[in-house]
Structure formats: C-alpha cells, structure tokens
C-alpha positions as CSV (number, residue, x, y, z in Angstrom):
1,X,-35.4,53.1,-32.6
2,X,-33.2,55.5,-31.0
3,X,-29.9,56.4,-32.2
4,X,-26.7,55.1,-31.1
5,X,-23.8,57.5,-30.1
6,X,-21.3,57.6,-32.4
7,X,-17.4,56.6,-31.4
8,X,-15.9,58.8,-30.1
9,X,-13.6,59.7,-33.1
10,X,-16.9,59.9,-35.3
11,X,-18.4,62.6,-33.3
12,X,-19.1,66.0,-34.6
13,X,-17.4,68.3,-32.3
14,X,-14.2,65.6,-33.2
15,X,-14.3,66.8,-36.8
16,X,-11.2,68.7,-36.4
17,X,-9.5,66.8,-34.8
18,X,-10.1,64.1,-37.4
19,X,-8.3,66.4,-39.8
20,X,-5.1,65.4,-38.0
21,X,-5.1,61.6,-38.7
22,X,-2.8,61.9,-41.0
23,X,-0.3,63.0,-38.7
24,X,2.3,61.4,-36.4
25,X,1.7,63.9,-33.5
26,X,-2.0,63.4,-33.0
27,X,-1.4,59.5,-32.7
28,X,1.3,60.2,-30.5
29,X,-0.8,62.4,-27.9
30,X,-3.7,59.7,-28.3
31,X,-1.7,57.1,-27.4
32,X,-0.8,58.8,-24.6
33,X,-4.8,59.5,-23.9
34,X,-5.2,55.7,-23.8
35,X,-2.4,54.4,-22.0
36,X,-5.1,53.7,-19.0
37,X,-7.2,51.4,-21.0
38,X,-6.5,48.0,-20.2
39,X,-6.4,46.4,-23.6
40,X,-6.6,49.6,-26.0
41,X,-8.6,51.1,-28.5
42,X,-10.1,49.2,-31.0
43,X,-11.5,50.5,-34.6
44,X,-14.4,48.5,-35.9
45,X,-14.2,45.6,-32.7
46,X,-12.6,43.3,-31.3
47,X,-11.0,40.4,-33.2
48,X,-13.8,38.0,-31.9
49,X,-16.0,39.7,-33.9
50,X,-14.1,38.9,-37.1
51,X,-12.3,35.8,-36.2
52,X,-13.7,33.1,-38.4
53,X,-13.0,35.4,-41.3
54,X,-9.3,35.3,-40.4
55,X,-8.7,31.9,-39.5
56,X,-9.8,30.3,-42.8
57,X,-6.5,31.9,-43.9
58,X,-4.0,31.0,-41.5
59,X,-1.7,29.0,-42.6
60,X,0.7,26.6,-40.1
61,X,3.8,28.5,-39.9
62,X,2.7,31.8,-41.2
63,X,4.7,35.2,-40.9
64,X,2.7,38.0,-40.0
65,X,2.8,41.8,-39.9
66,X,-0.1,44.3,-39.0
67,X,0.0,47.7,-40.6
68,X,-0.9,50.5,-38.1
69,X,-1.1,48.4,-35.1
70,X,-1.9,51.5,-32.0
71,X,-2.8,50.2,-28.9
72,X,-5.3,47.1,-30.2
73,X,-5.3,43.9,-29.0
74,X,-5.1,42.8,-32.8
75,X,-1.8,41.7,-32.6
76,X,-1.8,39.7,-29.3
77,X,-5.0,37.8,-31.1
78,X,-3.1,37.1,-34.2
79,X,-0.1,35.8,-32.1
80,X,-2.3,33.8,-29.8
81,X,-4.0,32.0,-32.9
82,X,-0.3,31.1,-33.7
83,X,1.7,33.7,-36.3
84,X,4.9,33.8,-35.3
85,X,7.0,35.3,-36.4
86,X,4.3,38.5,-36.0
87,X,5.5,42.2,-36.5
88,X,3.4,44.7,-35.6
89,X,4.2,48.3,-36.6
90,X,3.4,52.2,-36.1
91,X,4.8,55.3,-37.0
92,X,3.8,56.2,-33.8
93,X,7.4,56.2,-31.3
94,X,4.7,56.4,-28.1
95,X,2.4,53.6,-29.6
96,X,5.4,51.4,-30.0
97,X,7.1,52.0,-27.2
98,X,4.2,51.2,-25.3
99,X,3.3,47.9,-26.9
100,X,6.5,46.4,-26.4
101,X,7.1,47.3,-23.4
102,X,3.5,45.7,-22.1
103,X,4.2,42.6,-24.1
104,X,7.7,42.4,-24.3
105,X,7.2,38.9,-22.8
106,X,6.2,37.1,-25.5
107,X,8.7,35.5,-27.5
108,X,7.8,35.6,-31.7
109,X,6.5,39.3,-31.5
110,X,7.9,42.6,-32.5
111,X,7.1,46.2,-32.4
112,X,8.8,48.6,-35.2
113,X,8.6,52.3,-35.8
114,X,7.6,52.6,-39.6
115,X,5.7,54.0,-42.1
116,X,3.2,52.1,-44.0
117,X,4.3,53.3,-47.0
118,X,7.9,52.5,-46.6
119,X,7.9,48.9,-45.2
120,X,11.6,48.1,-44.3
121,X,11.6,44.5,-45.2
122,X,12.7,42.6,-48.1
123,X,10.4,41.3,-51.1
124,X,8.0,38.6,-49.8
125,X,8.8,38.9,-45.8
126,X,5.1,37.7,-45.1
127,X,2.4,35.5,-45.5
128,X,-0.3,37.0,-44.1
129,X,-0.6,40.8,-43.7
130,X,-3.4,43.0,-41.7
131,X,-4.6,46.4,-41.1
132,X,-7.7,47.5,-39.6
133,X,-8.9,51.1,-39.7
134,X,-5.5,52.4,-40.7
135,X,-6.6,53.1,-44.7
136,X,-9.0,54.7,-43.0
137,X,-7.7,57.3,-41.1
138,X,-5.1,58.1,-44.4
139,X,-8.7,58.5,-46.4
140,X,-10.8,60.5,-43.6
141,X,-9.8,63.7,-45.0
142,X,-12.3,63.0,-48.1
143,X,-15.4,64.9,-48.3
144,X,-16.8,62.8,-51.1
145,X,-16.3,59.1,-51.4
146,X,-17.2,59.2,-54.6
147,X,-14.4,61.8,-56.0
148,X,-11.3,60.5,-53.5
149,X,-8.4,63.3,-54.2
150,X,-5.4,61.7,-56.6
151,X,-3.4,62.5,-53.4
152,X,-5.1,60.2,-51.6
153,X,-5.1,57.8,-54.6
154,X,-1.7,58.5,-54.8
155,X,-0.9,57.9,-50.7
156,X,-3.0,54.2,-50.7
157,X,-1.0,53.2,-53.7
158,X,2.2,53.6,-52.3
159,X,1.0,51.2,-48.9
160,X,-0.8,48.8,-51.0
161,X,2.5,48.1,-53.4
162,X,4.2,48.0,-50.9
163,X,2.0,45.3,-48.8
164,X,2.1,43.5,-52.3
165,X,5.7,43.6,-52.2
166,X,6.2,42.5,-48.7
167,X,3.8,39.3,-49.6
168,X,4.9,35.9,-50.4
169,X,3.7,34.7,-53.8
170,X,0.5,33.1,-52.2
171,X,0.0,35.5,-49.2
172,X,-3.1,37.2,-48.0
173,X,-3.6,40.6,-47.2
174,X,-6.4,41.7,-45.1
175,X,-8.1,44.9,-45.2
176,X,-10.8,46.0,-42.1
177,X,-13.2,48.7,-42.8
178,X,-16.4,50.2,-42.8
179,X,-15.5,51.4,-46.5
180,X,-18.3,49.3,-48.5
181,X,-17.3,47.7,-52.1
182,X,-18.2,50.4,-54.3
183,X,-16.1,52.6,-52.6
184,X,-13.2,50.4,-51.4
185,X,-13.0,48.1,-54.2
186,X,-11.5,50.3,-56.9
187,X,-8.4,51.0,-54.7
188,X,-7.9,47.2,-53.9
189,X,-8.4,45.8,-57.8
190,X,-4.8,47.4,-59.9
191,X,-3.7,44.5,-61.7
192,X,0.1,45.8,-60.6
193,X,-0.7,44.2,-57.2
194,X,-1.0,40.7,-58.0
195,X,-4.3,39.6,-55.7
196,X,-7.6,38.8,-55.9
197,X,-10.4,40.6,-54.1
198,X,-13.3,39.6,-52.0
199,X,-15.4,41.3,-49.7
200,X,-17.3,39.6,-46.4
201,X,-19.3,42.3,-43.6
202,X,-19.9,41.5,-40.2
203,X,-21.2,43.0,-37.1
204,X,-25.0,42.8,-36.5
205,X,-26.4,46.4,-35.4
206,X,-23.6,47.8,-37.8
207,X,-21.9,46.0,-40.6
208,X,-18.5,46.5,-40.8
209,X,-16.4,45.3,-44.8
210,X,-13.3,42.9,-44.5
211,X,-11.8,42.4,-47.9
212,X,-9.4,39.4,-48.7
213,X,-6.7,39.7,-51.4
214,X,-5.0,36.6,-52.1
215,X,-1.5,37.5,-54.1
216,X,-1.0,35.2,-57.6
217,X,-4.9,34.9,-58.0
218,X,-6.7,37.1,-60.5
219,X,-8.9,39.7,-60.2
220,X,-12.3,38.8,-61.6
221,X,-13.4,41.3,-64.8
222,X,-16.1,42.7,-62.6
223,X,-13.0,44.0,-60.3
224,X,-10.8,44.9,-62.5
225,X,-13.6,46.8,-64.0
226,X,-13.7,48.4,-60.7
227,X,-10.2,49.7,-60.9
228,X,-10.4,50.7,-63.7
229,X,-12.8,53.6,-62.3
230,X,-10.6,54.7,-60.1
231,X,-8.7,56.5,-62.9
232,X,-11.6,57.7,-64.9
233,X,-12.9,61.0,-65.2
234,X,-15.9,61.2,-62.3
235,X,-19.6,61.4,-63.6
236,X,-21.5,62.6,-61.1
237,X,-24.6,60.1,-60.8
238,X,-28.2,61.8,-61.0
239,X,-29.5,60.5,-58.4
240,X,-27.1,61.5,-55.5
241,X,-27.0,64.8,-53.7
242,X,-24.0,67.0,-54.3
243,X,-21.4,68.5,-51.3
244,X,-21.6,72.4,-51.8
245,X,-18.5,74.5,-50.5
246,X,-20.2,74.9,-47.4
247,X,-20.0,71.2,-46.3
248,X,-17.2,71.4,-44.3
249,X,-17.1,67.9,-42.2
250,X,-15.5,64.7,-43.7
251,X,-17.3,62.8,-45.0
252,X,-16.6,59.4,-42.7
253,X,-17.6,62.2,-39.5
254,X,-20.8,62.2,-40.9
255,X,-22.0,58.5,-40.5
256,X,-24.9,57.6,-38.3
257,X,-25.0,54.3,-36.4
C-alpha cells in the first residue's frame, strides 16, 4: 500500500517552519494564507469525525470555550449542537478578527484575543471546554516524546490549571490529538487538576486520541501512576532507538500516515 502524503504542516521541507508554532506571528501570517478557504483549516478532521464522542457530554445549557480556535469550523459545530454561551479564543489578532467578523451573526458566540495560558475569566466560567491540536503545536518543538523538556512541562501545566480553573466542579475538558496514551497521559493525570482521564481514538486509515477529563472524579491509580512519570528521572528503555545530535527534525514532522 502506497503512502499517503502527509499534511501539509507534517511535511519535511515544513520542518522549519514548524519550529515557529509557538509563536503569534506565524499564526498570524497563516491565517492570512487561509483566509480563501471556505470553512478553514482543520487539525485532525472535521468535527463529524469525532462527534459521538462529544455529544455524550453535552449537557442542556452548557457554557463552552475552545482553546486555540484558528480558522476551524469547531466552534460553529459546537454552537450548532447547542453551547451557548460558546467563546472561542486565539492569540492570534488576525484569526479572531476574521472569525468574528464571518460569524458575527450568530447570537451566543464570541471570539477573544488570549492566551491559553492566561484565561481571562473567573473560576468555573465553563462547563465544557475543547482544544484540538493546539497542545500540539506548544509540544512540536520536542525531539523525543519520551524525554519532553521541563519547559514544555512547565508551558502545558500552566494551560491545563488554568482550563481546570475555568471548569465548573463537574465540567469536561476535551483534549484532540494524535498524542497516544503513553505519551499524552502523564501530562493529563496531576492530581492538582481535579479530573479524571480517559482516552477514545478515531479515524479509520489513521487514528487520531481524544481524551476526556471529567473535573471532581478521580484519577484511577494506573493514571496517577502515569503522572507520576512525568516528574521522574527518564530511563531510557532498551529496546528503543536513541535521537543522536544529528537528528535535527521534530519529532511530530517525522510521522508517516
């Protein structure tokens, strides 16, 4: 079987590029790549591929907010399945303006300029909170999933308290990735965050990880196991190969599809 091209934001000659996902300004010149595509860009598929993992945690009523929302179609989705009130936000000025300009209609949505890992809203603003690919691009500096930086420990900490924080005491938070459990886990399962964790895939050629935390459940010993790793000192395991100095691509540009 032949192999599929990469996206475009896997590919090899994209590598540096990549690098720069971290930063406002590429986002900003991206968005303005894109503004010619009718419904945006979106990571990891459309919401219909997804959708009856969502909806099972919808609750009537439900205030929303999606983390990194670019040009998707996410939010529109979400709204249209009935959260309202639904904030979407980027710390992208050009992302933002764009999306609430093109749906400015819509009564119950909003579009704010912020950074992840300062939410400006008050302790338990939300029910139900998203992201989709937007850990992601704050991890795809990494060069070894197994040994993630304490930067970048550091860096997902701060969004993740802070989604816990936004929460209501039963909310869900929603995580969309292609980050499997043995990597992803460990970040999600720190007791100080309040949630549970579960993991479900989905897409058929290529599986993509959605993981569920549920705030005032417990994390399982297995998980908190889990976290606990994340501030051990790394082992390397036998059986895996080691990145030399020379390997200088991310790691996430180097996955095959």
């Amino acid at each position: 079987m032949g192999r599929k091209q990469l996206p475009p934001y896997f590919r090899t000659e994209e590598a540096a590029r990549v690098r720069m996902y971290k930063e406002s300004r590429y986002w900003d010149a991206r968005y303005r790549e894109e503004r010619d595509l009718p419904d945006g860009y979106d990571w990891f598929g459309r919401y219909q591929g997804f959708r009856e993992l969502v909806v099972r945690e919808l609750q009537a009523g439900a205030r929303g907010l999606v983390l990194g929302c670019g040009t998707s179609s996410l939010s529109v989705d979400l709204h249209e399945e009935g959260l309202s009130p639904l904030v979407s936000i980027d710390y992208s000025p050009i992302c933002i303006k764009e999306m609430a300009e093109k749906h400015a209609g819509r009564n119950g949505m909003s579009w704010l300029v912020m950074d992840a890992r300062q939410l400006q809203f008050p302790d338990g603003s939300f029910d139900f909170v998203i992201e989709k690919g937007t850990l992601d691009a704050m991890m795809v500096g990494e060069r070894d999933p197994w040994r993630v930086t304490s930067e970048t420990v550091a860096l997902i900490d701060e969004v993740l308290s802070e989604v816990s924080r936004v929460l209501s005491p039963n909310g869900c938070f929603i995580s969309v990735t292609f980050s499997p459990p043995h990597f992803r886990t460990c970040h999600y399962a720190q007791p100080p965050y309040g949630w549970s964790v579960s993991c479900n895939t989905y897409g058929s050629d290529f599986h993509y990880f959605l993981y569920t935390m549920h705030k005032g459940e417990k994390l399982t010993p297995q998980d908190l196991e889990q976290g606990q790793s994340l501030h051990r000192p790394y082992i390397q395991p036998m059986h895996l190969p080691t990145l030399s100095d020379k390997d200088d691509e991310d790691f996430l540009t180097n996955i095959q599809i």
